[in-house]
C-alpha positions as a Python dict, from the first residue, in 0.01 Angstrom:
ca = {
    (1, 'X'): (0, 0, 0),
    (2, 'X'): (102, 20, 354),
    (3, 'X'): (-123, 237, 497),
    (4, 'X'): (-542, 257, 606),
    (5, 'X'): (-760, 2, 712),
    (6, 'X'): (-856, -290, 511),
    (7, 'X'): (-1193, -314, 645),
    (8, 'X'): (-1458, -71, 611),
    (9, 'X'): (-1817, -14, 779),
    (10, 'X'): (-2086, -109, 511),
    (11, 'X'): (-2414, 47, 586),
    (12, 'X'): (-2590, -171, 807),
    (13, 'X'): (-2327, -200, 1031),
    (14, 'X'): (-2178, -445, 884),
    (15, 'X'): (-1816, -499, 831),
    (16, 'X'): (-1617, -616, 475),
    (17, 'X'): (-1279, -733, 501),
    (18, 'X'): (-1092, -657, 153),
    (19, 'X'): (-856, -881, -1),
    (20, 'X'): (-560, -642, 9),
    (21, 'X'): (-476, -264, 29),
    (22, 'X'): (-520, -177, -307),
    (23, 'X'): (-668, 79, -411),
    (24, 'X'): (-834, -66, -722),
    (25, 'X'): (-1020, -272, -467),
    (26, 'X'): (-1149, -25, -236),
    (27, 'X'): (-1250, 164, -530),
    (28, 'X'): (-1447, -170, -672),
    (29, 'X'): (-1584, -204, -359),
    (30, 'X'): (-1698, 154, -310),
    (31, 'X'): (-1906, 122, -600),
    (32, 'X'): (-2063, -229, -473),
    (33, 'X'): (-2199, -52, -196),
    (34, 'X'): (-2331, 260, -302),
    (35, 'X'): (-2463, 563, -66),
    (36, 'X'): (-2107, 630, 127),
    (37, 'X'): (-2160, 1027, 261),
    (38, 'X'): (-1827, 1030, 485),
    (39, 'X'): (-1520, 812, 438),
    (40, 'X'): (-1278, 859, 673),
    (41, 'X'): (-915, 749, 532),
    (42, 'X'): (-564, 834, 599),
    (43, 'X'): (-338, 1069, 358),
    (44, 'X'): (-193, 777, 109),
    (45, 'X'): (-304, 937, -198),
    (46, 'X'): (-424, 633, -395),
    (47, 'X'): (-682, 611, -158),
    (48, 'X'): (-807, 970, -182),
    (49, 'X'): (-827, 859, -552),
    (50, 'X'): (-992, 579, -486),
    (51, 'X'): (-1273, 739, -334),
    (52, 'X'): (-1314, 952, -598),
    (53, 'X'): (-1374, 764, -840),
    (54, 'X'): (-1517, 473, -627),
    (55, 'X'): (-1785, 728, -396),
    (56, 'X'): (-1761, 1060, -595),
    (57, 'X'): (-2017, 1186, -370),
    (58, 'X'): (-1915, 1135, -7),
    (59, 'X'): (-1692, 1390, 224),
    (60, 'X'): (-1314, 1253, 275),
    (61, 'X'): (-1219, 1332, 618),
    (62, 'X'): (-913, 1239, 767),
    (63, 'X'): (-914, 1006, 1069),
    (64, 'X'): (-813, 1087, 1441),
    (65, 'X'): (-503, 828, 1496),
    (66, 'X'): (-363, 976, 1162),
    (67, 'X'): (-404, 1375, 1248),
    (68, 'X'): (-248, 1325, 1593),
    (69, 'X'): (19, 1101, 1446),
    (70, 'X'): (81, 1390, 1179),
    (71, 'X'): (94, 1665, 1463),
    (72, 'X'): (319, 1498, 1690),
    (73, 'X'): (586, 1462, 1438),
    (74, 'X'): (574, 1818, 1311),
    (75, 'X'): (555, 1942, 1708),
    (76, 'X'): (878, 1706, 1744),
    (77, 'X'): (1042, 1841, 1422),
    (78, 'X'): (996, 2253, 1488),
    (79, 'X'): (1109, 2196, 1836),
    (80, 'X'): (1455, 2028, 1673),
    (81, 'X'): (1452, 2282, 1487),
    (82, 'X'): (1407, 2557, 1717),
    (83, 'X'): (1638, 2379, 2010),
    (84, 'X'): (1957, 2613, 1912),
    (85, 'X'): (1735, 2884, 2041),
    (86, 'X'): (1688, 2768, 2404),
    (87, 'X'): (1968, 2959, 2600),
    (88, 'X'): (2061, 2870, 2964),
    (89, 'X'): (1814, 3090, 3190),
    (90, 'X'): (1942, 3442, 3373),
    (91, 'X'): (2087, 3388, 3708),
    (92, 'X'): (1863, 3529, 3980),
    (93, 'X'): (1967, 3802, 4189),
    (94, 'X'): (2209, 3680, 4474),
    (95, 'X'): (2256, 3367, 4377),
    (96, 'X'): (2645, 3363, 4322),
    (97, 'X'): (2632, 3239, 3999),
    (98, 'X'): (2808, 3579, 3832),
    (99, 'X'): (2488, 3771, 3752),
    (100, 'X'): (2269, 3741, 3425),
    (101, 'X'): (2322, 3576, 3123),
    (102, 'X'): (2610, 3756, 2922),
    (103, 'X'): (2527, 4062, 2729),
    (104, 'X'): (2366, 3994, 2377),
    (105, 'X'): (2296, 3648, 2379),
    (106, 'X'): (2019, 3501, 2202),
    (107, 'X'): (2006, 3815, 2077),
    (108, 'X'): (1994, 3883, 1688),
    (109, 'X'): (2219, 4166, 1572),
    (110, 'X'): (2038, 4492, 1463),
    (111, 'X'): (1971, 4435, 1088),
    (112, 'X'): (1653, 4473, 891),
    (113, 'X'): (1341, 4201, 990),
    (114, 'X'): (1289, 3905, 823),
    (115, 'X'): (1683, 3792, 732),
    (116, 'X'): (1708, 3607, 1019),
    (117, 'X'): (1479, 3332, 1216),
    (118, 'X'): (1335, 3288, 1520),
    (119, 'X'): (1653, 3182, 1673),
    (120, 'X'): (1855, 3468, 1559),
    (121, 'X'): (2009, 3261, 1273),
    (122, 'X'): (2056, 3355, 896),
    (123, 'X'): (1766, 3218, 738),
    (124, 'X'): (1837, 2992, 441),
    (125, 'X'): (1731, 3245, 178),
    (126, 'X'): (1921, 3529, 277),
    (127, 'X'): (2236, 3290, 240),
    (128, 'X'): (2112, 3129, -54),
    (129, 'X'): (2057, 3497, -218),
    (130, 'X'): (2372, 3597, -108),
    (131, 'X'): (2530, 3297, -234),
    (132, 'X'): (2401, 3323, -530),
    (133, 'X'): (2421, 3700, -594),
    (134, 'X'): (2825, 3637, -582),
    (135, 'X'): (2844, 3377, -822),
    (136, 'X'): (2704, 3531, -1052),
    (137, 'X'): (2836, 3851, -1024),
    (138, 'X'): (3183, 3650, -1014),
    (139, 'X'): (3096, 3478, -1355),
    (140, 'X'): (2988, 3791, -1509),
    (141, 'X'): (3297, 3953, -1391),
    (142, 'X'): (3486, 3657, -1538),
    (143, 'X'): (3344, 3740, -1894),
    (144, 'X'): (3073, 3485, -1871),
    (145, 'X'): (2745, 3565, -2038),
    (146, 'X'): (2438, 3549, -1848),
    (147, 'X'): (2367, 3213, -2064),
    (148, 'X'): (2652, 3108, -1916),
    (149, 'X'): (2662, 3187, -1580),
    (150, 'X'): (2279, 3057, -1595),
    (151, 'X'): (2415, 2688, -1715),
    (152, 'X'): (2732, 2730, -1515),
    (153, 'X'): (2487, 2728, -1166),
    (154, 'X'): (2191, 2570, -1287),
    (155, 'X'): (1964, 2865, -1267),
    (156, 'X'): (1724, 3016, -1553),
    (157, 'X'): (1843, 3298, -1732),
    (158, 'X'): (1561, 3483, -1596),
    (159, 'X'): (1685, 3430, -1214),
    (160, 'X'): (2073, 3520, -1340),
    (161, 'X'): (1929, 3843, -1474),
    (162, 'X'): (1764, 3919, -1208),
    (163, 'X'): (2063, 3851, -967),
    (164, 'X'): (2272, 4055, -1232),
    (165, 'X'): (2083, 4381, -1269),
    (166, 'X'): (2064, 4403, -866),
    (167, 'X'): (2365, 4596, -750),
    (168, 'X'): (2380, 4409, -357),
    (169, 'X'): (2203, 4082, -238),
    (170, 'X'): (2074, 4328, 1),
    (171, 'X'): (1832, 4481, -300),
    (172, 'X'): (1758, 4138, -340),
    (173, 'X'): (1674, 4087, 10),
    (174, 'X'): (1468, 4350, 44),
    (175, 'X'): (1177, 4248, -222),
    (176, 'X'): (1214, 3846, -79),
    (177, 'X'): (1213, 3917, 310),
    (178, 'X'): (927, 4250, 337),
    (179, 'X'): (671, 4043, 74),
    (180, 'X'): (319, 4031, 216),
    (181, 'X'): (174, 3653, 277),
    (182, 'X'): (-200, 3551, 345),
    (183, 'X'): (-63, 3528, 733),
    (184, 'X'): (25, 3882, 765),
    (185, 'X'): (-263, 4088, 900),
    (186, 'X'): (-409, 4365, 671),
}
């Protein structure tokens, strides 16, 4: 393993310095020194099993370096992703530069909420649906069976019946985009 300490506090204040990063080791260890309440660990997942099995009893709580570490990468990926979305700011009044920013942009078109992102893009299901919708509607109208349409594109027969008895991706879109998640206020 490549991750997590390879020493940890024993309860006088003592420190043990493990072999190696193993898991099987920690977990040995764990249940040399009984009476652990709070281990604090990073995410590798053979260590969360470790402690299981090795202190059943104590809290796993993750520790500082690895939660900021963790935060700063998925800050750093949503802004990537969200960087198409930064426009050049309005010119200010009487400054020469031609006036504001041209008419519509960064703005969405007018179409129902939820197909597109924050950005104003197509989000990848709506395109996927759409995508999909097509095909099959193209292998059907081929004289494919739903059996084979469904091997054809890799989908269950389930999904290319459902793609088949809706009449527009739009129907589709509908049910997939308006769906109510724990986020959503009630």
């Amino acid at each position: 393993m490549s991750t997590g300490p390879s020493w940890w506090t024993s309860p006088p204040g003592r420190r043990d310095l493990l072999p190696d990063r193993e898991a099987g080791t920690l977990e040995t260890w764990l249940k040399a020194h009984p009476g652990a309440q709070v281990i604090c660990r990073d995410r590798a997942g053979a260590y969360a099993e470790a402690v299981r099995d090795g202190a059943p009893d104590a809290i796993q709580v993750a520790d500082r370096w690895h939660l900021w570490h963790n935060l700063g990468e998925y800050a750093e990926k949503a802004v990537a992703a969200h960087r198409g979305c930064l426009t050049r700011p309005a010119a200010a009044p009487g400054d020469g530069s031609g006036g504001p920013a041209s008419p519509g942009q960064g703005t969405p078109p007018a179409e129902p909420e939820g197909l597109r992102d924050v950005c104003g893009r197509e989000r990848r299901l709506v395109a996927r649906t759409r995508d999909r919708h097509a095909a099959v509607h193209g292998l059907l109208a081929a004289g494919n069976s739903e059996r084979e349409a469904a091997r054809a594109l890799g989908l269950s027969r389930g999904t290319v019946h459902w793609f088949a008895a809706a009449a527009s991706a739009g129907e589709l879109l509908g049910k997939a985009t308006s769906r109510q998640t724990k986020l959503d206020r009630v």
